[in-house]
C-alpha positions in Angstrom: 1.3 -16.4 -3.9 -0.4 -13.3 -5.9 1.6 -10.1 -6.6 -0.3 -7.5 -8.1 0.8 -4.4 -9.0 -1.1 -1.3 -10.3 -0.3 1.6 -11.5 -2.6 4.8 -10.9 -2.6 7.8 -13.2 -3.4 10.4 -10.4 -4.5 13.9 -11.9 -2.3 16.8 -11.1 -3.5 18.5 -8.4 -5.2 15.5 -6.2 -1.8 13.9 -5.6 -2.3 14.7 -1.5 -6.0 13.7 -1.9 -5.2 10.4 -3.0 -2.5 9.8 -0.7 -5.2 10.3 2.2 -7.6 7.6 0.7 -5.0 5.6 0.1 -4.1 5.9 4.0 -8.0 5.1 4.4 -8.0 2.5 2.6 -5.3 0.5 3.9 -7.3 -0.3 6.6 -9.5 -2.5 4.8 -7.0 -3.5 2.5 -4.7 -4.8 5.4 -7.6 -6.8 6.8 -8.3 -9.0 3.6 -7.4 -13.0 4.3 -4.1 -13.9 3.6 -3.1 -10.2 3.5 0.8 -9.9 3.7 1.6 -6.4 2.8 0.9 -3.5 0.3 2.7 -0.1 0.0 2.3 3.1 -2.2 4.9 4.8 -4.7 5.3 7.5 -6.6 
Protein backbone atom coordinates (compact mmCIF):
# COMPACT_ATOMS: atom_id res chain seq x y z
CA UNK A 1 0.00 0.00 0.00
CA UNK A 2 1.00 3.83 -0.92
CA UNK A 3 -0.05 6.76 1.30
CA UNK A 4 0.89 9.91 -0.02
CA UNK A 5 0.29 12.97 1.38
CA UNK A 6 0.83 16.55 -0.04
CA UNK A 7 0.61 19.60 1.18
CA UNK A 8 -0.47 22.69 -1.08
CA UNK A 9 0.42 26.27 -0.36
CA UNK A 10 -2.79 27.84 -1.88
CA UNK A 11 -2.44 31.75 -2.44
CA UNK A 12 -4.81 33.85 -0.40
CA UNK A 13 -7.55 34.69 -2.30
CA UNK A 14 -7.96 31.39 -4.62
CA UNK A 15 -8.76 29.19 -1.64
CA UNK A 16 -12.62 28.59 -3.22
CA UNK A 17 -10.93 28.33 -6.69
CA UNK A 18 -8.96 25.48 -5.70
CA UNK A 19 -11.43 23.79 -3.83
CA UNK A 20 -13.52 23.71 -7.22
CA UNK A 21 -10.65 21.95 -9.18
CA UNK A 22 -10.03 19.97 -6.55
CA UNK A 23 -13.85 18.75 -6.81
CA UNK A 24 -12.95 18.40 -10.68
CA UNK A 25 -10.38 16.63 -10.24
CA UNK A 26 -11.48 13.94 -8.00
CA UNK A 27 -13.10 12.52 -10.77
CA UNK A 28 -10.09 11.43 -12.41
CA UNK A 29 -8.30 10.91 -9.39
CA UNK A 30 -11.05 8.42 -8.01
CA UNK A 31 -10.83 6.51 -11.28
CA UNK A 32 -7.04 5.60 -11.07
CA UNK A 33 -6.40 1.55 -10.50
CA UNK A 34 -6.27 0.48 -7.20
CA UNK A 35 -7.81 3.80 -6.10
CA UNK A 36 -9.06 3.55 -2.40
CA UNK A 37 -9.74 7.02 -1.32
CA UNK A 38 -8.39 10.64 -1.19
CA UNK A 39 -9.80 13.73 0.68
CA UNK A 40 -8.87 17.51 1.02
CA UNK A 41 -7.96 19.55 4.35
CA UNK A 42 -7.39 22.69 5.26
Amino acid sequence: MILEAAYLQVKLGFEHEFEEVFQKSSKVISSMNGYISHELQR
